[in-house]
C-alpha positions in Angstrom: 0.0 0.0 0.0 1.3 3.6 -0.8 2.8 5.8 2.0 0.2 8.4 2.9 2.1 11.3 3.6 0.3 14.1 6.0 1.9 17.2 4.1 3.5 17.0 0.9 5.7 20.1 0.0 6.1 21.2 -3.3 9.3 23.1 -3.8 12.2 22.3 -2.0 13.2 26.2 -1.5 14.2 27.4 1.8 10.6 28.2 2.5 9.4 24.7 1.8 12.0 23.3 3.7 11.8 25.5 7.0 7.6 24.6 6.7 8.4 21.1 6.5 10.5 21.4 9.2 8.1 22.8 11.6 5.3 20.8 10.4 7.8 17.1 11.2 9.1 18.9 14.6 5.7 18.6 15.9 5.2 15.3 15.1 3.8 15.3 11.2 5.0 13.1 8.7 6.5 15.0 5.8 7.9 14.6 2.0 9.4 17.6 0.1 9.5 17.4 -3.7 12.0 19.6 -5.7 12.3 19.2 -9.2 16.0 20.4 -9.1 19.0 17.8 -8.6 19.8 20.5 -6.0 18.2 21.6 -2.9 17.5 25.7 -2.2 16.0 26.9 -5.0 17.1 30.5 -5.0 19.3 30.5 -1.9 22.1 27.8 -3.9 25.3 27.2 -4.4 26.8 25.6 -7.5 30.6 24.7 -8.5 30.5 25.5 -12.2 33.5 26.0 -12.7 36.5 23.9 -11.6 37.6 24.8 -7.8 34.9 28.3 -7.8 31.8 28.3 -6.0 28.9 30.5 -7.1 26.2 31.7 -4.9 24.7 31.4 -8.3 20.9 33.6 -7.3 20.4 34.9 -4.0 23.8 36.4 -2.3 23.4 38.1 0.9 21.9 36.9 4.7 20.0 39.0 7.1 15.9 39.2 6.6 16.8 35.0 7.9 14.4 35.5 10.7 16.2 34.7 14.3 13.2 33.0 15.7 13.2 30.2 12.8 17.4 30.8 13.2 17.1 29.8 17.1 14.5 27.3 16.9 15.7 25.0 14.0 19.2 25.5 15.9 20.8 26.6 12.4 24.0 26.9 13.7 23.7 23.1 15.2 23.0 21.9 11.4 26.1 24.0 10.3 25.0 27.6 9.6 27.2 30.3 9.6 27.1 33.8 8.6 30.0 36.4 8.2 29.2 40.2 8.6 29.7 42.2 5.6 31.0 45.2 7.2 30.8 48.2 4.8 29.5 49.7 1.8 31.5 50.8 -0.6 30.1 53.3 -3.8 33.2 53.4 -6.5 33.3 56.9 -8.6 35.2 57.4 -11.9 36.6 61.0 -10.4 37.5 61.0 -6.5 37.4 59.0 -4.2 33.7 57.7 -4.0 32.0 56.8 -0.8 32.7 54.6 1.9 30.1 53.7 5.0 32.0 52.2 7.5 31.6 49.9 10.9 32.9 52.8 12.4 30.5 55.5 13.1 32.9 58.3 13.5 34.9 56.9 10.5 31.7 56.9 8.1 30.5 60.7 9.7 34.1 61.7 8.4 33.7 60.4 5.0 30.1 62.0 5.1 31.0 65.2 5.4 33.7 65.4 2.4 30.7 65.2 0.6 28.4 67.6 3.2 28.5 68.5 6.6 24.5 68.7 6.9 24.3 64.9 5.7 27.3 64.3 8.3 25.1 65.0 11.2 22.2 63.7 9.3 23.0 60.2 8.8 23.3 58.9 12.9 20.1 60.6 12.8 18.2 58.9 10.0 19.7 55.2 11.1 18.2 55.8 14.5 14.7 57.0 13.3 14.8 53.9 10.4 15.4 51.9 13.3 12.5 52.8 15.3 10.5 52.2 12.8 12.0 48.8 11.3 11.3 47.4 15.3 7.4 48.0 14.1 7.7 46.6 10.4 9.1 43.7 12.3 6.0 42.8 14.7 4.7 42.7 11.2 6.5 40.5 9.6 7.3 38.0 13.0 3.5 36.9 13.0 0.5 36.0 10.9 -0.5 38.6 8.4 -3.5 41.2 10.1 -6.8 40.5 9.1 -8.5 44.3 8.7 -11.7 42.5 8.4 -12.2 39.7 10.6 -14.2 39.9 14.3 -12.5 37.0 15.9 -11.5 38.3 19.3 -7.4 37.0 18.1 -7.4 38.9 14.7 -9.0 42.0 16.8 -6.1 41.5 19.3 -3.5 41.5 16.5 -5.1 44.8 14.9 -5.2 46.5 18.5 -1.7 45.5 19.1 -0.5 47.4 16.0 -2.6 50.4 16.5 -0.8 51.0 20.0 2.5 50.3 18.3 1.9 52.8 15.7 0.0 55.2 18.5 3.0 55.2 20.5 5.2 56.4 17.9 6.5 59.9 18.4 4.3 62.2 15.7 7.7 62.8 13.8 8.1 59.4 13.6 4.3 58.2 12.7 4.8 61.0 10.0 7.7 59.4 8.5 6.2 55.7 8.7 3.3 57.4 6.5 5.3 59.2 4.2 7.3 55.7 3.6 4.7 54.0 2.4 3.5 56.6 0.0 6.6 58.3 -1.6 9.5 57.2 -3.7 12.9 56.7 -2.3 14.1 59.4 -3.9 12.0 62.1 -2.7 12.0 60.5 0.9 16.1 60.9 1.1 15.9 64.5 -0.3 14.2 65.2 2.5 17.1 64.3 4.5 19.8 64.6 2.8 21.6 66.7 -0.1 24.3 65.1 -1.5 23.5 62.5 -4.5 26.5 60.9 -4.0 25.0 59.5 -0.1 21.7 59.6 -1.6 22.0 57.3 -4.6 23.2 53.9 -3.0 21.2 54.5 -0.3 17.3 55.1 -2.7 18.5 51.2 -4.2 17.5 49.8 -1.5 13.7 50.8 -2.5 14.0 49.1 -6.3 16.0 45.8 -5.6 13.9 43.2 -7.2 10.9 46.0 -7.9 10.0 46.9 -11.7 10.1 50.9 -10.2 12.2 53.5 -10.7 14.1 55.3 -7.3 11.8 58.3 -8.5 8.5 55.9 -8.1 6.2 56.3 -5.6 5.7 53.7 -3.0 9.7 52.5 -3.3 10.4 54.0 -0.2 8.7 51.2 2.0 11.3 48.9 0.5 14.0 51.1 2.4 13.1 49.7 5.7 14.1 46.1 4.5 17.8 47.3 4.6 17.0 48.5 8.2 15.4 45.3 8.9 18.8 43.0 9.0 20.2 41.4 12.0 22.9 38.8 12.3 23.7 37.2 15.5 21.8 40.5 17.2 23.5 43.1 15.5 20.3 45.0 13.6 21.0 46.4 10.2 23.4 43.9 9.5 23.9 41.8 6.1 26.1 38.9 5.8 27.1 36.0 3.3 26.6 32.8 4.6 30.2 30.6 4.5 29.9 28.2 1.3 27.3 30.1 -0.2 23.6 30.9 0.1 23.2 27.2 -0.7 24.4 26.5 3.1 21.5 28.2 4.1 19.4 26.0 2.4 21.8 22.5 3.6 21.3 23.8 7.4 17.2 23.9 7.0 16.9 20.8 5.3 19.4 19.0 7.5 17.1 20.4 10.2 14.0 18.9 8.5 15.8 15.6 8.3 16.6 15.6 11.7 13.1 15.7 12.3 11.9 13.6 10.1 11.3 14.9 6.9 11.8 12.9 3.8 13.3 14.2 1.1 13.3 13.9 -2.9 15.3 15.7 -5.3 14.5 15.1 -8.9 11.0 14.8 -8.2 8.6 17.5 -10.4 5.5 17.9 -9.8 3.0 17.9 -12.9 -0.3 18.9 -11.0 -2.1 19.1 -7.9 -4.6 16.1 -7.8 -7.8 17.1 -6.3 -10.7 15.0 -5.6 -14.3 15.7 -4.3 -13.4 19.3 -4.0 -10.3 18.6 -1.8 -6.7 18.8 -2.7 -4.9 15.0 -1.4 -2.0 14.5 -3.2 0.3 15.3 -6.2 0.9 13.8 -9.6 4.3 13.6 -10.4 5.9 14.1 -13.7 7.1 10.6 -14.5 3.0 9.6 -13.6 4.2 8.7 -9.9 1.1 9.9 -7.5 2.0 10.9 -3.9 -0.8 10.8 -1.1 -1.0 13.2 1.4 -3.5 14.6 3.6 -2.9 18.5 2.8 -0.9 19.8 0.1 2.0 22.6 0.4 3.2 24.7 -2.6 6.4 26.5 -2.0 6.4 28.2 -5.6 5.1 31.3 -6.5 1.0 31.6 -6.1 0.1 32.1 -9.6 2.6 29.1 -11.0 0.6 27.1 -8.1 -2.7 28.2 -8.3 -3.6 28.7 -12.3 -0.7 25.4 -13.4 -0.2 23.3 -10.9 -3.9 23.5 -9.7 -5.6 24.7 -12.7 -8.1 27.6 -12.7 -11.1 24.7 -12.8 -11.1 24.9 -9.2 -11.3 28.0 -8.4 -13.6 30.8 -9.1 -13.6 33.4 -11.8 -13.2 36.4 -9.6 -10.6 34.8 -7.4 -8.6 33.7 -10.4 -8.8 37.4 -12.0 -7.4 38.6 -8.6 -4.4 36.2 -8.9 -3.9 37.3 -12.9 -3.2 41.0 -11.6 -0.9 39.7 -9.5 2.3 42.0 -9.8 5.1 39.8 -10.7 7.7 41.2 -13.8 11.0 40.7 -13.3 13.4 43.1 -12.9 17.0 41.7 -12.3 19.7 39.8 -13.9 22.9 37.9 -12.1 26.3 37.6 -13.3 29.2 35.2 -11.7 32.2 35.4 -12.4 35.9 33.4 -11.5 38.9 35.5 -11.3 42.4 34.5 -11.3 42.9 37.8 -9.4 41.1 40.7 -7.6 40.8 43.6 -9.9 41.8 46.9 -8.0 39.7 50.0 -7.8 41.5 53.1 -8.6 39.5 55.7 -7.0 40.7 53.6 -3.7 43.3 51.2 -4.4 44.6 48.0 -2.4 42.2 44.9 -0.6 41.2 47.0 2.6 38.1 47.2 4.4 35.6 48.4 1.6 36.1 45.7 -1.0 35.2 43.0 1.8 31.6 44.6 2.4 29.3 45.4 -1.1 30.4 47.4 -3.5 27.0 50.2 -5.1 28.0 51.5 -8.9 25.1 54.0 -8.3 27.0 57.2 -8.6 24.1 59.4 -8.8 19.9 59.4 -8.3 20.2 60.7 -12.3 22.0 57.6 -13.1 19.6 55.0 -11.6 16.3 56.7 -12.9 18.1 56.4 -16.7 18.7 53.1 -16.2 14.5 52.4 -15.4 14.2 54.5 -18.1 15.6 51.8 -20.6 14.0 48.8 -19.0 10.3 50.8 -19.4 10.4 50.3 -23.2 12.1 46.5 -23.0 15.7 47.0 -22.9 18.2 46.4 -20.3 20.2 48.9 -18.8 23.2 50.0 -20.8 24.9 51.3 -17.5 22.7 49.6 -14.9 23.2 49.7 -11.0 25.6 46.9 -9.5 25.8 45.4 -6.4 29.2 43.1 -6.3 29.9 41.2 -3.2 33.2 39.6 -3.3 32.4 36.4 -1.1 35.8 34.6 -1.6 37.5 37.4 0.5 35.6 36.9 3.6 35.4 33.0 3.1 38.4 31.4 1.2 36.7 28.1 0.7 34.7 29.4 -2.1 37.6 29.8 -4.6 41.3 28.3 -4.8 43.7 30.0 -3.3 44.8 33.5 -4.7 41.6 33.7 -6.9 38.1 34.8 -6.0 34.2 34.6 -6.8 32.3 37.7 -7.7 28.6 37.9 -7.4 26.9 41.1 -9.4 23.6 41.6 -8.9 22.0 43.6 -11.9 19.1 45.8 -12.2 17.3 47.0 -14.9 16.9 43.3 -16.8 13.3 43.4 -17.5 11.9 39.9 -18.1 9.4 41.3 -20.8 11.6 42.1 -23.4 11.2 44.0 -26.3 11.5 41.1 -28.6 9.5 38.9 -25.9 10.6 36.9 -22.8 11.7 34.3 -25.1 14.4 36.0 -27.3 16.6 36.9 -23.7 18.9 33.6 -24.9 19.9 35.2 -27.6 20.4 38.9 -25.5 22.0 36.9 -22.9 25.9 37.4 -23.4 25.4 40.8 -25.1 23.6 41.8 -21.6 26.7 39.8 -19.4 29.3 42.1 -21.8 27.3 45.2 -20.8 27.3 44.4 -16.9 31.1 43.7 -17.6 31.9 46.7 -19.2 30.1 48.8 -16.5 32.4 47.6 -13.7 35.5 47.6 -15.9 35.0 51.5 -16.0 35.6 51.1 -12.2 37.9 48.4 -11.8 40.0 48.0 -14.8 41.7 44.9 -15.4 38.6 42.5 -14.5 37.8 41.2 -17.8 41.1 40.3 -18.7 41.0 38.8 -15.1 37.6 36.6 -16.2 38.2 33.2 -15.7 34.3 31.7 -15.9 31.5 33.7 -16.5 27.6 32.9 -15.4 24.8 35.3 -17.0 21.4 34.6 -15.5 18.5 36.9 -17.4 15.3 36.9 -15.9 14.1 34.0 -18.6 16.9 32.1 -17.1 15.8 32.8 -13.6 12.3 31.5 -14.4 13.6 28.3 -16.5 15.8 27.4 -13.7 14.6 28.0 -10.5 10.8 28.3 -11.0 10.8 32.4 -10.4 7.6 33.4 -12.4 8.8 36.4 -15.1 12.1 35.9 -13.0 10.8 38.0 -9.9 13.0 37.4 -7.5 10.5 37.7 -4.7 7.9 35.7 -6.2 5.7 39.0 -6.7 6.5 42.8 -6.0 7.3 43.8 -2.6 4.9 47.3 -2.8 2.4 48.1 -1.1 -0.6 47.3 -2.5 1.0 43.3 -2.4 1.8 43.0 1.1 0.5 42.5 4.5 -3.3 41.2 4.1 -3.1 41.7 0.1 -0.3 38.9 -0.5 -1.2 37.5 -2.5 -4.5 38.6 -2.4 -7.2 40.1 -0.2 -8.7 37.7 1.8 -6.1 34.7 0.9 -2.6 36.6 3.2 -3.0 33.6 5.5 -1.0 30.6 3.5 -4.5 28.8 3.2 -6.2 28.5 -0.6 -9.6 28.9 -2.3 -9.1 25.0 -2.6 -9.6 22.8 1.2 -6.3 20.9 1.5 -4.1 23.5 0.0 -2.0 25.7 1.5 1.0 28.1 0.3 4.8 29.0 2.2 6.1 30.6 -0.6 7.6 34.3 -0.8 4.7 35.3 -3.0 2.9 35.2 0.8 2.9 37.6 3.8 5.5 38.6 4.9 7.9 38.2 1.2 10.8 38.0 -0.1 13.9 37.8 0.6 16.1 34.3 2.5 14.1 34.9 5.7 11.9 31.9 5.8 9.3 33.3 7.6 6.6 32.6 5.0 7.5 29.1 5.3 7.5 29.1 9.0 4.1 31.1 9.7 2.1 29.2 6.8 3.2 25.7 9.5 2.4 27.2 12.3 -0.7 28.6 10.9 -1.8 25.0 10.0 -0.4 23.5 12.9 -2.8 26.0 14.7 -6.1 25.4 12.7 -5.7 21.7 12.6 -5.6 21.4 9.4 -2.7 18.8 9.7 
């Protein structure tokens, strides 16, 4: 007789596998299908070249939630995360723009630039820091339920207003003004030198189809403000051997507790019978029994393919269909036989071992969304470059290094369609090339292996819908009790028997696996496995 399964996971992502986890640690048994011959998903890393290891998607560690850190004892399974310590923006004349550990150090380097945004900057971390404590009550439970008179949901939404009521009115002002301007206009009214102002408005457009002049990009600000590693809030880190050891520590954790495990395993459909989801249907025609069913991909790849829009009702299937989720990004890795030196600062100090911004100016960044609105990607687009081999050696042979360079604009609707970005894709690697060459010359002479991942190739690969990094866009309008939709923010489905743990659910994106961990304890809580 076949195994019946309680939960069956679909996705073995690090949400998929933190929600099996939970759901096997309280006594559940579990089976995690990912169609990959690799575990993570996103969060992965892959040798693809001899002796180099790319963190080949997702590069940087801090939304990881420290309650799902403390209580799937990470660090027991082998976790370990390494501070990146500063932020470095490169210029092509001067020196650019260092933000240091040190607070004095970083007011110093401020004030070359303006003595106002000197004294300005202790002063904006502190009220970003405030607020970040209240996006976290957020993001730490269950998403509120504005509509819902069950005396819990009411407690939630009374819990928030006091939180937001005990705000001083400067601060309440600024929470508001957050979730309604664009990053740009927020900073300027802070701060007046573009150099400071640039690499700080990107954190409002990573992985959002919005320029920094857009509004509503300034909520994404508080994700940067949001970090913490080992306690330290606002801090971002790379994980040693990769983001894929992010995704090794969870599902050694699942295993631990049970949770079986199946790589090579894609699913075809979600087999539903007598209204009730009970299982999956495998690719190869292998059916797999289970008493509720849990999709780890993105909502609309779950609900209208996996499930099919027979099963649900026209006006929730609409709602998923305007579902935000264009992608926006592109990744290049590369293998160096050497570190390329920056000019404006020479040598391996401090500022190459954090991540290094080419976003010289608000003008620049607003040009390059200008391209990626009419289908093209970014002839000098915004970099991030995290040097990971510097801070962990194991991730390259000695005396040569890994480079990750996040990319933004790549806009997965291309002018000549999503389908032609093959034949775009080195033409688009040479462009993100070129870009840093102007800062570091000497690095693509220095190019020993070289990874270009469009957004096509993001959705081919790892299953991100229009490549959207965080399964859907992090505005607004698509979070809290709107992800993915109104009425649907708590992991459950149109469909009895379904649930989702994906990042396209409260609380988003990002390597944080709370989505994964709430949607568990959220059916753990109902019953409902």
């Amino acid at each position: 007789m076949a195994t019946q399964y309680d939960a069956v996971v679909i996705g073995g992502g690090h949400n998929g596998l933190v929600c099996a986890a939970y759901l096997a640690k309280a006594g559940r048994s579990v089976l995690v299908l990912e169609r990959r011959s690799v575990l993570g998903g996103a969060a992965v890393t892959e040798e693809l070249h001899p002796g180099f290891k790319y963190t080949v998607c997702s590069y940087v560690v801090s939304l990881l939630r420290p309650w799902v850190f403390r209580e799937l004892q990470l660090a027991r399974h082998g976790l370990q995360l390494i501070p990146l310590e500063c932020s470095f923006t490169p210029h092509l004349d001067g020196p650019g723009l260092c933000r240091w550990p040190d607070p004095e150090k970083t007011r110093r380097e401020i004030a070359r630039l303006s003595a106002h945004d000197a004294e300005q900057y202790p002063r904006f971390g502190q009220t970003m820091g405030r607020l970040a404590r209240l996006a976290k009550a957020l993001i730490d439970r269950p998403a509120p339920d504005p509509t819902s008179l069950w005396p819990r949901d009411l407690q939630q939404l009374g819990d928030l207003g006091r939180a937001f009521l005990g705000l001083s009115r400067e601060d309440a002002l600024q929470q508001v003004k957050l979730f309604s301007m664009s990053a740009a206009d927020f900073l300027d009214e802070w701060f007046v030198s573009d150099a400071l102002k640039a690499p700080m408005a990107c954190s409002g457009i990573i992985g959002t189809f919005l320029g920094v002049r857009s509004p509503g990009t300034a909520s994404v600000l508080l994700h940067h403000y949001m970090g913490e590693i080992d306690g330290a809030s606002r801090a971002w880190g790379i994980a040693r051997g990769g983001n894929g050891a992010v995704s090794e520590a969870i599902a050694s954790a699942a295993r631990h507790h049970g949770v079986a495990i199946r790589t090579e395993a894609a699913v075809a459909r979600i087999r539903v019978q007598a209204g009730r989801a009970n299982g999956v249907v495998l690719d190869n025609g292998d059916e797999v029994d289970a008493k509720v069913v849990v999709s780890a991909c993105e909502p609309r790849t779950t609900l209208l393919s996996l499930l099919g829009e027979t099963h649900l009702d026209d006006d929730f299937v609409a709602k998923i269909r305007r579902y935000r989720c264009a992608g926006s990004s592109g990744k290049v890795n590369l293998a160096l036989d050497r570190l390329p030196d920056f000019p404006c600062r020479p040598g391996q100090g401090l500022h190459v071992r954090g991540d290094i911004a080419v976003a010289p100016s608000i003008d620049y960044l607003e040009r390059a969304y200008d391209q990626a609105k009419y289908g093209d990607y970014s002839e000098r687009p915004y970099l991030n470059v995290v040097v990971p081999s510097l801070l962990d050696p194991s991730m390259a042979p000695p005396g040569k290094h890994v480079m990750s360079i996040f990319v933004q604009y790549a806009p997965y609707a291309h002018r000549d369609g999503a389908d032609a970005w093959p034949s775009h894709r080195e033409a688009f690697g040479d462009q993100v090339v070129e870009t840093l060459e102007a800062y570091c010359p000497g690095l693509t002479e220095s190019i020993l292996h070289r990874q270009v991942l469009t957004p096509w190739d993001l959705e081919k690969t790892f299953g991100l819908t229009a490549g959207n990094i965080f399964h859907g866009e992090l505005t607004a309008d698509q979070l809290l009790f709107q992800r993915p939709t109104a009425g649907w923010a708590r992991y459950r489905t149109p469909v009895p028997g379904l649930w989702l743990c994906a990042s396209g659910t409260h609380p988003g994106g990002g390597v944080m696996g709370a989505p994964g961990g709430l949607a568990a304890k959220e059916m753990l809580r109902k019953g409902a496995v």
